[in-house]
C-alpha positions as CSV (number, residue, x, y, z in Angstrom):
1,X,119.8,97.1,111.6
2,X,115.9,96.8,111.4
3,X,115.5,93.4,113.5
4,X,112.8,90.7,112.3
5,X,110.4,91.9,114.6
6,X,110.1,95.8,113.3
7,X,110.1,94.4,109.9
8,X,107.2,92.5,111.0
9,X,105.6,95.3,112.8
10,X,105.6,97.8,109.8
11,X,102.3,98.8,108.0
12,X,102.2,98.2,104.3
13,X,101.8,101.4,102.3
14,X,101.4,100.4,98.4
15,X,101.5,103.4,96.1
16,X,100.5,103.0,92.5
17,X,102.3,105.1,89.8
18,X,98.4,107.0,89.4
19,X,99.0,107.7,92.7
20,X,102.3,109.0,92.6
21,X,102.3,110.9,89.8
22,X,99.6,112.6,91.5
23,X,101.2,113.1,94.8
24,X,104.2,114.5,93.0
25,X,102.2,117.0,90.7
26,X,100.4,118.4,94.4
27,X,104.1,119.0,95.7
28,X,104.8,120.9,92.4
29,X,101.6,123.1,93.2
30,X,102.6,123.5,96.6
31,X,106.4,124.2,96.0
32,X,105.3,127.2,93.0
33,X,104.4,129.2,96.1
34,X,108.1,128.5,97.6
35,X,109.8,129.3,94.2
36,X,111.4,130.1,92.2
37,X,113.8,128.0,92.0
38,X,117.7,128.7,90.1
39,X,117.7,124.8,90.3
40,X,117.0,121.2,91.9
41,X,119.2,118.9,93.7
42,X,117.2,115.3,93.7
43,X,118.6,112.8,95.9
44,X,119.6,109.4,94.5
45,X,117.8,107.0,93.7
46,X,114.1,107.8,95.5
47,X,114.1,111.4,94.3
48,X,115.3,110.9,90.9
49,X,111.4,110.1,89.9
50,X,109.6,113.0,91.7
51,X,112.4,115.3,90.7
52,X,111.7,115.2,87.5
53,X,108.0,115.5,87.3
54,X,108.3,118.5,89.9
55,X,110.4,120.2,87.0
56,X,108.7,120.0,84.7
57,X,105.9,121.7,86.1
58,X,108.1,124.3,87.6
59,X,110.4,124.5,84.4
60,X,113.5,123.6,86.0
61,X,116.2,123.2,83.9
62,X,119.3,122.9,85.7
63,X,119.1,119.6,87.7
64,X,121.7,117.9,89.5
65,X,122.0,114.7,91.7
66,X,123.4,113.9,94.8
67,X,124.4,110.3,95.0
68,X,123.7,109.3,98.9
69,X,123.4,105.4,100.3
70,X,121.8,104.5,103.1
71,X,119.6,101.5,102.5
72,X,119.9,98.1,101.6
73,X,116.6,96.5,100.0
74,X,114.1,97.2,104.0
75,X,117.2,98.0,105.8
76,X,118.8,101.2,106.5
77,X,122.4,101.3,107.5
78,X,125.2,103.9,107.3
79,X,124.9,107.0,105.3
80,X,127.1,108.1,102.9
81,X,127.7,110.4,100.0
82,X,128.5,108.6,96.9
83,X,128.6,112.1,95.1
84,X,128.0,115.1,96.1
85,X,126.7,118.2,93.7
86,X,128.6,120.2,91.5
87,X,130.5,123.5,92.0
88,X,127.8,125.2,89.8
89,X,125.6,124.5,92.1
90,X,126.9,125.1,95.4
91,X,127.6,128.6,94.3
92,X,124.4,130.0,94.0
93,X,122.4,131.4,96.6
94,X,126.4,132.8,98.0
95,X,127.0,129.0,98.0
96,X,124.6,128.1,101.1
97,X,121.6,126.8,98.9
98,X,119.7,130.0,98.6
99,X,117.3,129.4,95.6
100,X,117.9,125.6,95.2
101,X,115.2,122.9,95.8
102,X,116.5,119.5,97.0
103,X,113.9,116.7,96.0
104,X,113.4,113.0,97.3
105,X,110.5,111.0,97.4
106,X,110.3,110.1,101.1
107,X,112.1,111.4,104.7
108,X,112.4,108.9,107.0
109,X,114.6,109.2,110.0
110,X,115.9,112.8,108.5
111,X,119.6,110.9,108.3
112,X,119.7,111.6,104.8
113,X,118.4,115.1,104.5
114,X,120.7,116.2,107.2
115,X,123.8,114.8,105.7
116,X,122.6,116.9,102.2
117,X,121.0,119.7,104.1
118,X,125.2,120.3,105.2
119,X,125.7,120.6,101.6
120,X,123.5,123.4,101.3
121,X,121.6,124.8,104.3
122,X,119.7,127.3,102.9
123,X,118.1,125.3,100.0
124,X,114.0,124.6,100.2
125,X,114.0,120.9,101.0
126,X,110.7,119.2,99.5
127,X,109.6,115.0,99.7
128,X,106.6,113.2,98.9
129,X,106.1,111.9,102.1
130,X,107.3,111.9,105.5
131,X,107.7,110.5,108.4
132,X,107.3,112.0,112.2
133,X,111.3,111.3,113.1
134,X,112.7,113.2,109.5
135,X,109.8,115.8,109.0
136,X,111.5,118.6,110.7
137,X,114.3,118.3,108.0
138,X,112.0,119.0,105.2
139,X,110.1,122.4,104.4
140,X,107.5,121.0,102.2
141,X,105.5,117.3,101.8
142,X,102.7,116.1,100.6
143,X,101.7,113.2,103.2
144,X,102.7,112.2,106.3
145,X,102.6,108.3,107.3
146,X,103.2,107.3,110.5
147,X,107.0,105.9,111.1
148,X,106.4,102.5,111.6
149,X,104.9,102.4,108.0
150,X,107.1,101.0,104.9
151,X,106.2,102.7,102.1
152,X,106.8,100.2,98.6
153,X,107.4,102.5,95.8
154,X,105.8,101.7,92.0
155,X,109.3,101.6,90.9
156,X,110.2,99.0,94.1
157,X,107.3,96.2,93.1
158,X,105.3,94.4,90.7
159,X,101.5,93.0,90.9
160,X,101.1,91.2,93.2
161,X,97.9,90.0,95.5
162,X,97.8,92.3,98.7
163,X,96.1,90.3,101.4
164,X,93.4,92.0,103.5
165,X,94.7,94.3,106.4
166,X,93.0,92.4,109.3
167,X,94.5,89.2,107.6
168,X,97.9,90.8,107.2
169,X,98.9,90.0,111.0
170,X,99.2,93.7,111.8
């Protein structure tokens, strides 16, 4: 539970959909170096966007989710699998991972990515961003924010006046 302090204390880090979409295309570039890839795992919900720009430019075609829960609107709680990935994909790479990319938009703690890195160990794990506690999980990000940032996805919000930082009472 995030007391009303933290949630207080947390930077605001708006991302536009421009901005996202761009972020997303620089973690295809950097992730055709890693590649290829047989196929992507995206992690539910987050991931589901950057997954599937990242295949397109990669021309992934085999794409699978893994359902996983762990927050509730600003607050994360327990994680859990909701579902996990298909047979077909747990066999390749001799069923540890070995040629699959897992894809979400953000590591935060690294609670998630180490309940799905179990699944399959040896897969490339890419996010958009990351944060200092969950970026040892992940093998490949675009940007780094510092963990006391909140991050509100395009997908998360609407327009809405953002008040100056200095009068934001950070």
């Amino acid at each position: 539970m995030v007391s009303e302090s933290e949630k207080q204390q947390r930077k605001p880090f708006p991302v536009s959909w421009d901005q996202f979409h761009r972020d997303a295309r620089a973690l295809a570039w950097r992730l055709a170096e890693a590649g290829p890839f047989a196929a992507m795992v995206c992690i539910t919900r987050g991931g589901l966007v950057p997954a599937a720009i990242v295949a397109r430019e990669l021309g992934i075609r085999l794409i699978e989710t893994v359902c996983v829960s762990s927050y509730e609107h600003t607050t994360q709680g327990e994680v859990r699998i909701i579902k996990t990935v298909t047979p077909d994909i747990t066999t390749i790479g001799g069923g540890r991972g070995k040629g699959v990319l897992i894809v979400d938009d953000l590591v935060d703690t690294g609670k998630t990515a180490r309940i799905v890195r179990r699944l399959l160990p040896e897969a490339h794990f890419a996010t958009v961003y990351a944060k200092p506690m969950g970026r040892p999980m992940v093998d490949t990000f675009i940007t780094e924010v510092s963990q006391d940032t909140w991050i509100f996805f395009p997908w998360d919000t609407g327009l809405t006046f953002q008040p100056p930082i200095n009068e934001a009472g950070l």
